[in-house]
C-alpha positions in Angstrom: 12.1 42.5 -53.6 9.6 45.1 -54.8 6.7 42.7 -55.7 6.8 41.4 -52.5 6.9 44.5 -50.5 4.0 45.7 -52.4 1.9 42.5 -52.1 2.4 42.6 -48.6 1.2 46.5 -48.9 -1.8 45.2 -50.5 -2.6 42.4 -48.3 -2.5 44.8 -45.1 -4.5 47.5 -46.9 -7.5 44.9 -47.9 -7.4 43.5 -44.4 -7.8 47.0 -42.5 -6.6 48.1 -39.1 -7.9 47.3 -35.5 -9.7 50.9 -34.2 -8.1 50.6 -30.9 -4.5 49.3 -31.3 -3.6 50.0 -35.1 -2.6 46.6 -35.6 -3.4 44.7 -38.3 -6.4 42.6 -37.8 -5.2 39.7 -38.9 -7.6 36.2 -39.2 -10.2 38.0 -36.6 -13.3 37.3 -38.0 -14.1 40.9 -36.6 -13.3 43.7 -39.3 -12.6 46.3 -36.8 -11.2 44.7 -33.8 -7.8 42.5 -33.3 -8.8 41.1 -30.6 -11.7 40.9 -27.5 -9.4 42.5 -25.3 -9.2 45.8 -27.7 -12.9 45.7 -28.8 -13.9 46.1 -25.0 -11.2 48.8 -24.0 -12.5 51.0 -27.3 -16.1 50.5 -26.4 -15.1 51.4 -22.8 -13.6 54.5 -24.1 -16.4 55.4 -25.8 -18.9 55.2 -23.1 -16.9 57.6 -20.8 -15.2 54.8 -18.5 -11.7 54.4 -17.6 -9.0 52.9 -19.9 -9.0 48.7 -19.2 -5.6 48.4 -18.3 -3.5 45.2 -19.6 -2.3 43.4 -16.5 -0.8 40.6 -18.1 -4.1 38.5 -17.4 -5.2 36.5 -20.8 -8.4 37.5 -21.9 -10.6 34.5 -23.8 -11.7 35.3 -27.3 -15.0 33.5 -26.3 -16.6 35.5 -29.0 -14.7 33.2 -31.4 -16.5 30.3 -30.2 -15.9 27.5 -28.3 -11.7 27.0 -26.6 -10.3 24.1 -28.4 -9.9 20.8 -26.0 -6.3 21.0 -24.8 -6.0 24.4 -25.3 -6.7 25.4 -21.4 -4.8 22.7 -19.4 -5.4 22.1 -15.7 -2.5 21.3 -13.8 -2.2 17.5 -12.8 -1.8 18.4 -8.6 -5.2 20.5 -9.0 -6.9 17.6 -11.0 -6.0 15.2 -8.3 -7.2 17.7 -5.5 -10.5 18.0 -7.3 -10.9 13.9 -7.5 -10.2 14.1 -3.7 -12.4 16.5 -3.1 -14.8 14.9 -4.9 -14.3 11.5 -3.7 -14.2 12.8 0.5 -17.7 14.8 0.0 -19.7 10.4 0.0 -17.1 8.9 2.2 -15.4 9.0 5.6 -12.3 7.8 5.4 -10.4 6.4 8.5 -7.4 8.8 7.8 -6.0 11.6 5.7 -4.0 8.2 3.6 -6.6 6.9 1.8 -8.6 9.2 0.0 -5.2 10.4 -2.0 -4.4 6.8 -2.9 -7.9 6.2 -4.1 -7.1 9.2 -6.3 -4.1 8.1 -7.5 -6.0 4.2 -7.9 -8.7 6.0 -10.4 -6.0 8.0 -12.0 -3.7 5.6 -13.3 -6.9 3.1 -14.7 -6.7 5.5 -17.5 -3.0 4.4 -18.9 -3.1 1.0 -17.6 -2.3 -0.3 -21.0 0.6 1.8 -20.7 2.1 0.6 -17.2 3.5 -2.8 -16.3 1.9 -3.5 -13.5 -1.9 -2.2 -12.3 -2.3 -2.8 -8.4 -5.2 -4.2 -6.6 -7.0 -1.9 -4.9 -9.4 -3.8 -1.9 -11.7 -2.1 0.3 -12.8 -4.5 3.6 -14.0 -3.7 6.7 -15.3 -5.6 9.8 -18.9 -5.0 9.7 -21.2 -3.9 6.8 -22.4 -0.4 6.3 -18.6 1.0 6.3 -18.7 3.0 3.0 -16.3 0.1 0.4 -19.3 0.1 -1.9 -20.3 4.0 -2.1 -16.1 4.1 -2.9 -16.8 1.8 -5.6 -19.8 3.8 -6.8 -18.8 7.1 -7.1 -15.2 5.6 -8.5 -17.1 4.2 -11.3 -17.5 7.7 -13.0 -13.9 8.6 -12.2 -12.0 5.2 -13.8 -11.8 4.1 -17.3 -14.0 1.6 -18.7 -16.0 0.9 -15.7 -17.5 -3.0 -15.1 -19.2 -2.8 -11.5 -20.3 -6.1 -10.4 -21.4 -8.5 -7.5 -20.9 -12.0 -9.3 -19.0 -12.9 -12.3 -17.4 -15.7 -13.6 -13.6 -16.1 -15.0 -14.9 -17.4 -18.7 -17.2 -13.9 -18.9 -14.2 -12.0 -18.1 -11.9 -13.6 -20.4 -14.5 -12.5 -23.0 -14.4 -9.0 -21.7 -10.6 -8.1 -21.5 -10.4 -9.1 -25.2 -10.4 -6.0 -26.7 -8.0 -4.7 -24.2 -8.3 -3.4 -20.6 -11.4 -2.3 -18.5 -11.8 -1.4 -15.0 -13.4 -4.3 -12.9 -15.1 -3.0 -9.3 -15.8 -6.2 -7.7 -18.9 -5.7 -4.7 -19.1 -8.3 -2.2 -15.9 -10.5 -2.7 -16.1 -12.0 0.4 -18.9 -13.9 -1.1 -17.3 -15.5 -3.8 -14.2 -16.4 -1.2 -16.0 -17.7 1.6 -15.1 -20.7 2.9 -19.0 -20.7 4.0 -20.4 -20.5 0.2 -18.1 -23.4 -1.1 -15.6 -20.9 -1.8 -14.6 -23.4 -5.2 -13.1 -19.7 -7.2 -9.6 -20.8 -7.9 -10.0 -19.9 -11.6 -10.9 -16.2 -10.1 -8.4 -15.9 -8.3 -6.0 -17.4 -10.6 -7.5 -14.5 -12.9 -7.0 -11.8 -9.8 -3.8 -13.0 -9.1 -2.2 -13.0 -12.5 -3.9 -10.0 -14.6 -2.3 -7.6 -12.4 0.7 -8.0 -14.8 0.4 -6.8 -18.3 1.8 -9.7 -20.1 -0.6 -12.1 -18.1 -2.6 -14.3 -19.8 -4.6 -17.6 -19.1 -4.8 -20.3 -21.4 -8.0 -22.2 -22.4 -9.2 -24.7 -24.7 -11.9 -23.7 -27.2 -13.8 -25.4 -29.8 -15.3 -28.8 -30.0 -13.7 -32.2 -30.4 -12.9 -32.3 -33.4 -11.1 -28.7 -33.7 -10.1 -28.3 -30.2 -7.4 -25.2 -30.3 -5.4 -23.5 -27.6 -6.5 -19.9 -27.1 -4.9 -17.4 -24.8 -7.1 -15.1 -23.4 -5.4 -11.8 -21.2 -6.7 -11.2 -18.3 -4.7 -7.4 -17.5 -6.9 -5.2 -15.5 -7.2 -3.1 -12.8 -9.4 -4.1 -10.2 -11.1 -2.8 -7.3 -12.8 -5.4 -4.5 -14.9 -5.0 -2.0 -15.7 -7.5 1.0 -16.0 -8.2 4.8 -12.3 -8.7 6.4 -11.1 -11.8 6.4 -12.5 -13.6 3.5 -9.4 -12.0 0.9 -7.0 -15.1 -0.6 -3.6 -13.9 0.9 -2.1 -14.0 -2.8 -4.4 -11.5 -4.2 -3.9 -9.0 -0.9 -0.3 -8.8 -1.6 -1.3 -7.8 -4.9 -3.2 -4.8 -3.6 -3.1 -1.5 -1.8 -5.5 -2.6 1.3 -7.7 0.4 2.6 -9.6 -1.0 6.4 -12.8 0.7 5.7 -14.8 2.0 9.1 -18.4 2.5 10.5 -19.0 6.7 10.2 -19.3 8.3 14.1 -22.3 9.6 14.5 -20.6 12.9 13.8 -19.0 12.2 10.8 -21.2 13.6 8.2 -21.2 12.8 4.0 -23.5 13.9 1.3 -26.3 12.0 0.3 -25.2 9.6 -2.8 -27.8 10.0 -5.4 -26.5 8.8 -8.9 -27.6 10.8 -11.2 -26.2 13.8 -10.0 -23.1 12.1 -9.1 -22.6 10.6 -12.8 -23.5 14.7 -14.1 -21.1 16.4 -11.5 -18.2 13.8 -12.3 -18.1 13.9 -15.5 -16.2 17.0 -16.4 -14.1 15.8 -13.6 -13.1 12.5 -14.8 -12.6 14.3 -18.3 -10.2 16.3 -16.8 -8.5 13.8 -14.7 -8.8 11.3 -18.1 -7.0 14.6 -20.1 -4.0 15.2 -17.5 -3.1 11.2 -17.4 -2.6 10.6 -20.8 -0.5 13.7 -20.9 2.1 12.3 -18.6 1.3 8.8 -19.4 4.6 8.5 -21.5 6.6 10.0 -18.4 4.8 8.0 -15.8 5.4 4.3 -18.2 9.1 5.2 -18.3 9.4 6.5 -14.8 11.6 5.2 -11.6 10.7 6.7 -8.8 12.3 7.3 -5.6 10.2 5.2 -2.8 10.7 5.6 1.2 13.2 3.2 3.2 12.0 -0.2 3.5 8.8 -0.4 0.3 10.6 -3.1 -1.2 9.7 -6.0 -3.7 6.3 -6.8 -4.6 4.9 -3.7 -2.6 7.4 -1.4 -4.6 6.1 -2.9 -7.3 2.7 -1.8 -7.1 3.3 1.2 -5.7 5.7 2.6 -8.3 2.9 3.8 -10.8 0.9 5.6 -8.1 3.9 7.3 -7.0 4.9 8.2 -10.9 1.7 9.8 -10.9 2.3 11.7 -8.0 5.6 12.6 -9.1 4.0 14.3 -12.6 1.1 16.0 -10.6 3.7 17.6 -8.6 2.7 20.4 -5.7 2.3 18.6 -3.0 1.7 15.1 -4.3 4.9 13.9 -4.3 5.3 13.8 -0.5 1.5 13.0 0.0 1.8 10.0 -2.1 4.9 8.8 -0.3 3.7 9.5 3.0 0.4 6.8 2.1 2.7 4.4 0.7 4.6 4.3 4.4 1.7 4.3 5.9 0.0 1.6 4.1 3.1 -0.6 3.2 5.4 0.0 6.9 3.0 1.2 9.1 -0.1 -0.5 9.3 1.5 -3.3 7.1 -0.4 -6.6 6.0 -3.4 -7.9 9.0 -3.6 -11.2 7.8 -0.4 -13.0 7.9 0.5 -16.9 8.4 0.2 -18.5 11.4 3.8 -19.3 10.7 4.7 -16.1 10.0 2.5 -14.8 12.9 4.5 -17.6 15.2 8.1 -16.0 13.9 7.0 -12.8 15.0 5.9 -14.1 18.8 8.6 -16.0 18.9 11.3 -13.0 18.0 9.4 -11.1 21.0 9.6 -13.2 23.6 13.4 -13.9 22.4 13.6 -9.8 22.6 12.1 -9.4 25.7 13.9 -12.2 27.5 17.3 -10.9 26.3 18.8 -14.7 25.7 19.6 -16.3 22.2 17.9 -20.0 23.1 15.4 -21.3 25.3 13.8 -24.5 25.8 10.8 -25.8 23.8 8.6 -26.3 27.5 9.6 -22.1 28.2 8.8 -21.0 24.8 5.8 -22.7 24.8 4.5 -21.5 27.9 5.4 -18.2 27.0 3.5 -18.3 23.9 0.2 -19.3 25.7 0.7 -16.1 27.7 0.4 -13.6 25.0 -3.3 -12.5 25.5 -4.1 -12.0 21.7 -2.5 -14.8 20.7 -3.8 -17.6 18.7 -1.4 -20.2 20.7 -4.1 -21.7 23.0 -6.6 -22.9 20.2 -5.2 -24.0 16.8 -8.1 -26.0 15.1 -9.7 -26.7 18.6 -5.9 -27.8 20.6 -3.0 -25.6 22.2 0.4 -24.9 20.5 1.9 -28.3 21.7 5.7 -29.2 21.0 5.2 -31.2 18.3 2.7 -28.8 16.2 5.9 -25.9 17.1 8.6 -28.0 15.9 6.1 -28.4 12.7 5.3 -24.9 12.1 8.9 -24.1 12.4 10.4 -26.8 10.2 8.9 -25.4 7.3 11.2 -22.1 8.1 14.3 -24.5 8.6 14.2 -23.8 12.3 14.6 -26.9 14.5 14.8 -27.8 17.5 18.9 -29.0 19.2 20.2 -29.3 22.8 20.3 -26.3 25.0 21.3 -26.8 28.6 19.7 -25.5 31.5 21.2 -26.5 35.0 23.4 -29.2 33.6 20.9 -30.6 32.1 20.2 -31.3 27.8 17.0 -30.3 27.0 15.3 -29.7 23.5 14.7 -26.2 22.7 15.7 -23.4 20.1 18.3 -20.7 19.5 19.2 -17.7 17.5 22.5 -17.9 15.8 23.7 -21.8 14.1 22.5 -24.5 12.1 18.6 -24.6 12.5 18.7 -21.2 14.2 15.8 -18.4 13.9 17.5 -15.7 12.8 18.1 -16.3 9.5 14.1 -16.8 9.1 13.3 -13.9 11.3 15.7 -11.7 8.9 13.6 -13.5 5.4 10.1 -13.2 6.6 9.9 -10.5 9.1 10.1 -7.3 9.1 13.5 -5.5 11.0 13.6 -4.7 14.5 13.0 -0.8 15.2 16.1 1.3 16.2 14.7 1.6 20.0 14.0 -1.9 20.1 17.2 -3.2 19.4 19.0 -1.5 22.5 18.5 -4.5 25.2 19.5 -7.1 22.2 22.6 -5.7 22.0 23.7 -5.8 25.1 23.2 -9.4 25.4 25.2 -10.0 22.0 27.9 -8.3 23.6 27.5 -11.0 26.3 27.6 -13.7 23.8 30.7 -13.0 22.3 32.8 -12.8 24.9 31.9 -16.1 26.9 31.8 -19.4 25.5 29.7 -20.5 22.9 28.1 -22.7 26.0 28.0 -20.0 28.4 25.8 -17.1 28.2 24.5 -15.1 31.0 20.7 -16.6 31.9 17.8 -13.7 30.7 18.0 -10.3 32.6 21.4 -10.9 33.9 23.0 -8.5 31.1 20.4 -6.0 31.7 22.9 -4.5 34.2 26.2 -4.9 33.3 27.8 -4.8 36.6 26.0 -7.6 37.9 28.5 -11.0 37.2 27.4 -14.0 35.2 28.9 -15.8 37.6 26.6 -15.1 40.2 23.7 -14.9 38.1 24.0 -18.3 36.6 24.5 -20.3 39.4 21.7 -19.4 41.1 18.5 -21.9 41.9 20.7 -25.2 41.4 19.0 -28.5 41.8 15.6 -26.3 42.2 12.5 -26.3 40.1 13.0 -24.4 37.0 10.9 -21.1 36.9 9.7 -19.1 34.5 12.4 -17.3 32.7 10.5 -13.9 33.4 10.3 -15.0 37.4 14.1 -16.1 37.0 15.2 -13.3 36.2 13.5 -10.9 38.4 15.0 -13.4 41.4 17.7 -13.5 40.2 18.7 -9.6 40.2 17.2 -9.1 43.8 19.0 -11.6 44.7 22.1 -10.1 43.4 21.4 -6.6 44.8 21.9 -8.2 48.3 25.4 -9.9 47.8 28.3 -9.0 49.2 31.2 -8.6 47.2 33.1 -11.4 49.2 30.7 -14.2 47.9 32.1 -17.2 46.4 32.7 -17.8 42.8 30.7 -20.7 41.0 30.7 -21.9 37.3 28.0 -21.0 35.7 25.5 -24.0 34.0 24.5 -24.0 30.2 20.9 -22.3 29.4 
């Protein structure tokens, strides 16, 4: 095609040549250079100096003007260093957990109408001055849509989600929760509780009399509180990723907070870290991600967008991210539990440490009055009593039968059967670590293979060439002792038998 070939000709001839390369130059607005890097190597020349050598580093055309936004993209993992970075230069932090999950927290604010679920994030502490508010302060130039605020009420927030979601930083929760203050903040925390879902919403009537309608308002947001321990409804805290702010040592040092230079130095920041998220925010909606052993349920639940994020800022993320969520989810776990719950947990140990599978309701109680930091002595004012256990328990569907101790039928409670505790110690609590579960075994081994009314009294199967017999025959017709003082007894007085001494039947625990 001759008319092309000699338009082309034409075109390259009107346009002219770059004086350093030959190249043609193309849309450069310059009409002897191609490109920055060959204007400076030309001038260079010129001026006597050494060749610039090309070593495969890109050169800006900043002589063009200003780099179009998304043209220069900072990875995710150096946007999330820079936000912890940021973040750890105003605040202590207890450990090397929580300011990577407050990261990840401001992070995914910026897709939250993208994900499912947004989790809680609550900062508490046991004494003011402990640094939740200056988290909340300097997070407020890092997360989307920003609403800090002390006191609020459910119908002004309603108004405010409208238009879709904003980020709520609540200061001073306890407050509105205490007990104390009237603590009357069930629509709140209604509000808290549900909005943490994206299909949440509340319904409300609106209008007068006479055109009353139905309007349903949602109430999907991330949200941030802050508060003195203790004062957090247990629905919302299951909800949240709970960080146990700390008094600074004395040689702990942070920067001086002063807001105006915070907002000006954290503003490229969270443009970069708004920039990255919505990048990935298809990949982190859709993702699945692989959690550790044991985050399961609700708390995998909120933890699956933080570790999606993770995942897409790759580097190092991935394992930091999982790492917090073991520490925050298995490790240090939830501090304000039931007393119910709490009184599965006791009850479990002392059944552990005894090495039986039932005891009677006067031994169990007396053993849970011994545990120092135990709440057992003073419920509302009055000690754990039998009636107030049996209670507690019911609710579990753990009650009370006959156990036998010395011949004799007395009320108490037992692992395994109808009513036992293990089926509510396997729902509510947490398992039993691998090193804990060494003595238990032995005495299940003990278990099955004696009668279902004959098991070794506690201790005896710590030593397995020590015979039931022996040990449960021991203090007939005596006053019952404690089962610890039993079974210390008991094995001395074992050690000193000879192997002539007479067989007896062993009694029922």
């Amino acid at each position: 095609m001759p008319d092309i070939t000699d338009a082309l000709s034409a075109i390259d001839a009107a346009i002219g040549e770059c004086l350093s390369c030959g190249d043609s130059l193309g849309t450069s607005p310059s009409a002897d250079f191609c490109s920055e890097t060959c204007q400076t190597g030309w001038r260079a020349q010129k001026a006597g100096a050494k060749n610039v050598e090309d070593i495969g580093v890109a050169h800006p055309l900043t002589w063009l003007g200003p780099t179009a936004a998304g043209t220069l993209r900072t990875p995710g993992h150096d946007v999330l260093d820079a936000v912890v970075a940021f973040v750890s230069r105003f605040s202590a932090f207890p450990n090397e957990h929580c300011a990577p999950t407050v990261a990840l927290w401001y992070a995914h604010t910026h897709i939250a109408d993208r994900l499912y679920v947004t989790p809680r994030l609550i900062l508490d502490s046991a004494e003011p001055g402990s640094g939740k508010t200056r988290v909340l302060e300097v997070g407020q130039y890092l997360v989307a849509k920003p609403e800090m605020t002390i006191s609020i009420t459910p119908a002004a927030v309603f108004r405010m989600l409208v238009e879709g979601p904003i980020t709520l930083l609540f200061d001073e929760i306890d407050a509105v929760f205490s007990p104390k203050t009237g603590g009357n903040n069930e629509d709140l925390r209604a509000l808290l509780n549900a909005g943490y879902k994206r299909t949440a919403t509340v319904a409300r009537c609106v209008g007068d009399a006479k055109s009353m309608n139905v309007a349903r308002f949602p109430v999907y947001a991330p949200v941030a509180l802050a508060g003195i321990a203790g004062g957090m409804p247990a629905t919302i805290t299951t909800r949240a990723v709970t960080i146990h702010m700390r008094k600074r040592r004395y040689d702990e040092v942070v920067e001086e907070f002063i807001e105006e230079d915070v907002e000006r130095e954290a503003t490229p920041l969270r443009e970069d870290l708004e920039s990255w998220v919505y990048r990935v925010a298809d990949k982190v909606a859709h993702a699945r991600p692989d959690r550790p052993d044991g985050v399961r349920d609700r708390a995998a639940e909120i933890w699956r967008p933080l570790l999606a994020i993770a995942d897409a800022a790759g580097g190092h993320w991935p394992e930091t991210a999982r790492l917090a969520c073991r520490h925050f989810v298995l490790e240090e776990g939830p501090r304000d539990v039931s007393t119910g719950v709490r009184l599965l947990a006791d009850v479990r140990e002392i059944f552990r440490t005894q090495h039986t599978d039932r005891m009677t309701t006067a031994d169990l109680i007396r053993e849970l009055h011994a545990i120092e930091d135990g709440p057992w002595t003073d419920l509302q004012g009055k000690p754990l009593d039998s009636r107030r256990l049996a209670k507690e328990l019911d609710r579990y569907s753990v009650r009370p039968k006959d156990v036998k101790v010395n011949g004799k039928a007395l009320k108490g409670y037992r692992v395994d059967g109808d009513g036992g505790l293990t089926d509510a110690w396997s729902r509510y609590l947490p398992p039993v670590k691998a090193h804990a579960t060494a003595a238990t075994s032995a005495t299940t081994q003990v278990i099955e293979n004696n009668d279902a009314e004959q098991v070794a009294r506690p201790g005896a199967t710590s030593a397995t060439a020590i015979p039931t017999e022996v040990a449960d025959g021991r203090g007939s017709g005596e006053t019952s002792a404690p089962p610890v003082t039993r079974a210390v007894a008991e094995v001395a007085e074992v050690a000193g038998e000879t192997s002539d001494a007479p067989e007896t039947q062993g009694d029922d625990l």
